[in-house]
N, CA, C and O atoms as a GROMACS GRO file, in nm:
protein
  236
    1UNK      N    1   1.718   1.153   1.188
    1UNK     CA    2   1.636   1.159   1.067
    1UNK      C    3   1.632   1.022   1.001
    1UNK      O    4   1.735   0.956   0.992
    2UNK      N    5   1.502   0.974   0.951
    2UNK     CA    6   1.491   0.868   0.883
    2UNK      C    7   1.502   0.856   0.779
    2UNK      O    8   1.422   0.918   0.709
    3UNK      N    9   1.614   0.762   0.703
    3UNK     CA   10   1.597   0.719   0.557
    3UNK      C   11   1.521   0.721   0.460
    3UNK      O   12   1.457   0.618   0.481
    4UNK      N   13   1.466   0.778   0.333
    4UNK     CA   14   1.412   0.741   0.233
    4UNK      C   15   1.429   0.609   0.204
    4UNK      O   16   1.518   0.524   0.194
    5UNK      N   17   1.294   0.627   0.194
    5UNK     CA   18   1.295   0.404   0.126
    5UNK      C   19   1.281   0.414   0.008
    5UNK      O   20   1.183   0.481  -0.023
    6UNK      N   21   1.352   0.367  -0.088
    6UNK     CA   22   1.340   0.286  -0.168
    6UNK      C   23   1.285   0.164  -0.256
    6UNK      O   24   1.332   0.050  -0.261
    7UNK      N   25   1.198   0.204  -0.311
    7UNK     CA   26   1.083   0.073  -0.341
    7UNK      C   27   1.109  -0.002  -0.522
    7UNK      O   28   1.076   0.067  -0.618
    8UNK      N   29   1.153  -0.103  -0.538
    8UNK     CA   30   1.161  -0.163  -0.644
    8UNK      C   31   1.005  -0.230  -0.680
    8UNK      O   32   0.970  -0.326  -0.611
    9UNK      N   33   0.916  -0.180  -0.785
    9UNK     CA   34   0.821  -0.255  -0.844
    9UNK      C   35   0.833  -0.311  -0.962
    9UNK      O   36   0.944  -0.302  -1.016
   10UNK      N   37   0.714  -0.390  -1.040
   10UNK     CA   38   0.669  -0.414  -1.136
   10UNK      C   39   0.571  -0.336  -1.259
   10UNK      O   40   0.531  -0.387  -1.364
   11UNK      N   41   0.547  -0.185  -1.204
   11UNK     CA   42   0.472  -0.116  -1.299
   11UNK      C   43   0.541   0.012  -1.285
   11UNK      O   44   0.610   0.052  -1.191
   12UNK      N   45   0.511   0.071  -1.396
   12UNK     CA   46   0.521   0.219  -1.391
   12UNK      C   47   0.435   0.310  -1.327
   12UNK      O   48   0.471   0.428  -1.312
   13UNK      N   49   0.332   0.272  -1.289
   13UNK     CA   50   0.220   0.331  -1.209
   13UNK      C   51   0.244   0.295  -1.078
   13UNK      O   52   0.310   0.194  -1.055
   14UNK      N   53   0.202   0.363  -0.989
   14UNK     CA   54   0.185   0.352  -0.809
   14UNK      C   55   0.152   0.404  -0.788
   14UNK      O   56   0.152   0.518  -0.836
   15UNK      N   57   0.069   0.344  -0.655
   15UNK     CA   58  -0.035   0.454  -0.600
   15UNK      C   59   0.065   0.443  -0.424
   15UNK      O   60   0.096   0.333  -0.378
   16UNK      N   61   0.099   0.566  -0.358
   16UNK     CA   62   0.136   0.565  -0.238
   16UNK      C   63   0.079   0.632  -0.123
   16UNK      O   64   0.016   0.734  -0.148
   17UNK      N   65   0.088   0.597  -0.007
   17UNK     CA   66   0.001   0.634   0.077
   17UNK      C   67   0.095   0.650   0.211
   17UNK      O   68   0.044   0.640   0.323
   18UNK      N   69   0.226   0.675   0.195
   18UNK     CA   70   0.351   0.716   0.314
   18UNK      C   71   0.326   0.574   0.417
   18UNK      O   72   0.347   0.590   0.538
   19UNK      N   73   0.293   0.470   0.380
   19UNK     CA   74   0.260   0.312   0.455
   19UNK      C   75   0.223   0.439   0.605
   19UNK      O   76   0.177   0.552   0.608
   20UNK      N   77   0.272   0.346   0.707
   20UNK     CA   78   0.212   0.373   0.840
   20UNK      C   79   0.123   0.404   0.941
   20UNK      O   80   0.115   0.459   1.051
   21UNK      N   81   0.038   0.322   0.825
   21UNK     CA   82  -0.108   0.292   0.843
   21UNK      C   83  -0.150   0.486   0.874
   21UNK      O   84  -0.147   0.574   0.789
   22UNK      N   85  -0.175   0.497   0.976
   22UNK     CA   86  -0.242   0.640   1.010
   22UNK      C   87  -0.152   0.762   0.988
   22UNK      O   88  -0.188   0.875   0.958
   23UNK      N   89  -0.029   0.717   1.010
   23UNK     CA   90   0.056   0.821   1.048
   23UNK      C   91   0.089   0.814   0.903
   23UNK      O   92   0.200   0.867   0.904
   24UNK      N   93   0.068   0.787   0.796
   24UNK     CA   94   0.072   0.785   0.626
   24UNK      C   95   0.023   0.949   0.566
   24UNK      O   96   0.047   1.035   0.650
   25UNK      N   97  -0.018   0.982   0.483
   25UNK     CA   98  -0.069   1.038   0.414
   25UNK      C   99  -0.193   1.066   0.289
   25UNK      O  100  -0.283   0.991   0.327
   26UNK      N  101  -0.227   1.113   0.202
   26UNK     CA  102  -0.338   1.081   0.092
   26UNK      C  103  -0.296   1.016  -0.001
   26UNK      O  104  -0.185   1.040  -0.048
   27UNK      N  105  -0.374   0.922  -0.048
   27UNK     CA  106  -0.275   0.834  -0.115
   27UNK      C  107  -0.289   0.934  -0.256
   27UNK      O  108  -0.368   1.023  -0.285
   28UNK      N  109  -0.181   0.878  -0.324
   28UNK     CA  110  -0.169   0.981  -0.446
   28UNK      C  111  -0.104   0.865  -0.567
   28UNK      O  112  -0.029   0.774  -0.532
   29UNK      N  113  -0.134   0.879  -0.664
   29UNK     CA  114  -0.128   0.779  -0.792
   29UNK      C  115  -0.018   0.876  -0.852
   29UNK      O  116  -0.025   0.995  -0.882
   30UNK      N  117   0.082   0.788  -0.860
   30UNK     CA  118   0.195   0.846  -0.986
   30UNK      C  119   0.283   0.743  -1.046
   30UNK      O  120   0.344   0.645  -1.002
   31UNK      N  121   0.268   0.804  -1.172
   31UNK     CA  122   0.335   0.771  -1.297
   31UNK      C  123   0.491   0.812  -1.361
   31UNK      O  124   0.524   0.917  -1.415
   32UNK      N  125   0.567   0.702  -1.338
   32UNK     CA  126   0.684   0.659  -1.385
   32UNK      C  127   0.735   0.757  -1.528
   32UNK      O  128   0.835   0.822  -1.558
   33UNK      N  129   0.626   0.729  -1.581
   33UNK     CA  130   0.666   0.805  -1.778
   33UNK      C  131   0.811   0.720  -1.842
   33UNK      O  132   0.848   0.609  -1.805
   34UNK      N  133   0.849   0.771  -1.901
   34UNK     CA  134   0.984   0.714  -1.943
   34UNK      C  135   1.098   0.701  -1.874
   34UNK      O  136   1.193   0.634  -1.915
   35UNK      N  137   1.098   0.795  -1.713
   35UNK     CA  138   1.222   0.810  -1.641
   35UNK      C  139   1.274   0.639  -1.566
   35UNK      O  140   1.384   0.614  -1.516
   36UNK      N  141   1.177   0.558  -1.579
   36UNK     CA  142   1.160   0.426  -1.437
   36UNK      C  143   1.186   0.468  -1.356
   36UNK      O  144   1.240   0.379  -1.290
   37UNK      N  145   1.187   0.595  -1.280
   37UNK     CA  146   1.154   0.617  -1.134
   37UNK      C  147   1.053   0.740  -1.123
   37UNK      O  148   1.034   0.829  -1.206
   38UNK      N  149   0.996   0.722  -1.003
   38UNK     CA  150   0.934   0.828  -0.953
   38UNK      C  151   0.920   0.851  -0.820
   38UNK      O  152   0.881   0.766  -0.740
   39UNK      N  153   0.947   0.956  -0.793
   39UNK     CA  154   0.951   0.966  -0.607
   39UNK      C  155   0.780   1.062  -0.559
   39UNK      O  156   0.707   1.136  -0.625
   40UNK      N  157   0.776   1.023  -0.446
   40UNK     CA  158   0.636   1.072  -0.427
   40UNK      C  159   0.685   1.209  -0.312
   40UNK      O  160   0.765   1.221  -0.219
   41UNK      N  161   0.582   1.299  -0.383
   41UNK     CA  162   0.565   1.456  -0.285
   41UNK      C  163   0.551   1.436  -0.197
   41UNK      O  164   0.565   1.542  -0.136
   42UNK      N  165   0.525   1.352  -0.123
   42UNK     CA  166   0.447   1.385   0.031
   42UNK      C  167   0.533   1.308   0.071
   42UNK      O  168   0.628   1.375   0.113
   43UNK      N  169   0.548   1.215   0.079
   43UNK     CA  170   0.695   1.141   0.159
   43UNK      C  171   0.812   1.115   0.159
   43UNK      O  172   0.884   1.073   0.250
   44UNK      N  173   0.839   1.146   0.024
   44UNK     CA  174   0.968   1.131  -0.094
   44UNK      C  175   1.011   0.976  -0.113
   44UNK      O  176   1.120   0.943  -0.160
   45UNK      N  177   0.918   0.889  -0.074
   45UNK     CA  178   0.981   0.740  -0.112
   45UNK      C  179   0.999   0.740  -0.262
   45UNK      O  180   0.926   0.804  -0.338
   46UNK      N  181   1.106   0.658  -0.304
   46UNK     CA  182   1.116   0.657  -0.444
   46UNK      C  183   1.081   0.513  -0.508
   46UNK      O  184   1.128   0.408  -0.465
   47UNK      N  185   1.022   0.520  -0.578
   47UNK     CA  186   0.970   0.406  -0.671
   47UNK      C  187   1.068   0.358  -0.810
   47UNK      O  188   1.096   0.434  -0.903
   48UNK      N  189   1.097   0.268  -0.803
   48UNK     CA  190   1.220   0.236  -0.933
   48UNK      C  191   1.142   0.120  -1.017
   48UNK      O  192   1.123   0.009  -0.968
   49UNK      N  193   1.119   0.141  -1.087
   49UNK     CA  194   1.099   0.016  -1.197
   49UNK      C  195   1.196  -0.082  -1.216
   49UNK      O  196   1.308  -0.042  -1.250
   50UNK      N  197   1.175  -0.224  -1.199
   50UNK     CA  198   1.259  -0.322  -1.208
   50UNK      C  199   1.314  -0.306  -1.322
   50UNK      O  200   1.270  -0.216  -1.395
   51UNK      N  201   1.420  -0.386  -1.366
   51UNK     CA  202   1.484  -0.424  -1.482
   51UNK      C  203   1.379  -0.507  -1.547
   51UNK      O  204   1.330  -0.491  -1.658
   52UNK      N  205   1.355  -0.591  -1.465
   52UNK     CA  206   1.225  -0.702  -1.554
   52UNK      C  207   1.078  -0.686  -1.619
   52UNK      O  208   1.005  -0.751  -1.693
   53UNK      N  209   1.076  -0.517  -1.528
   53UNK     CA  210   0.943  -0.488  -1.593
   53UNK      C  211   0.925  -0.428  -1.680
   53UNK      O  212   1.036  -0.382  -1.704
   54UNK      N  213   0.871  -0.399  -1.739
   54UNK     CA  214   0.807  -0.348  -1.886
   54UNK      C  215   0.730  -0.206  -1.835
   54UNK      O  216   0.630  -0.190  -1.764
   55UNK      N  217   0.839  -0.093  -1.917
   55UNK     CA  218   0.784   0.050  -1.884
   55UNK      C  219   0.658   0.063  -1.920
   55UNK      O  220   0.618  -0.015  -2.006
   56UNK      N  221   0.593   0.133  -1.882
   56UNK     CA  222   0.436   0.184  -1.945
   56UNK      C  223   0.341   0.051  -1.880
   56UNK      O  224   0.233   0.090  -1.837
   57UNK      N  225   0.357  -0.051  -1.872
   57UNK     CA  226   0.251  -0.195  -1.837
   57UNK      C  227   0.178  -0.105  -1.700
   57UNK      O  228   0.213  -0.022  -1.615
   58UNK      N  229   0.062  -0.178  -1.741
   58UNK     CA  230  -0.034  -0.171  -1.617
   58UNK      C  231  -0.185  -0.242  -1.634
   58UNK      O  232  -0.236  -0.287  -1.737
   59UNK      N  233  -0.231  -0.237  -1.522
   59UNK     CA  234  -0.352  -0.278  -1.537
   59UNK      C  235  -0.520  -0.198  -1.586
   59UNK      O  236  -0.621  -0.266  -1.593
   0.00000   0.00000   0.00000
């Protein structure tokens, strides 16, 4: 069984798409909120908000 990855960004927002080009999934947009993390349904990678970034920022 393969590892959950772990992804350190710069926003509270992400959009994920399970990488692997085809063998990925729909990409799906999710939001951090106040927790700085969020893990995604379909693949369970987890997204962590840096220390350096600023909760809520986005474009």
């Amino acid at each position: 069984m393969q590892a959950v990855e772990t992804i350190e960004v710069e926003n509270s927002k992400v959009a994920c798409d399970g990488g692997k080009a085809a063998l990925g999934h729909p990409r799906v947009y999710l939001s951090m909120g106040d927790k700085g993390q969020v893990e995604c349904p379909y693949c369970g990678r987890t997204y962590i908000l840096k220390a350096c970034a600023k909760a809520g920022g986005g474009h």
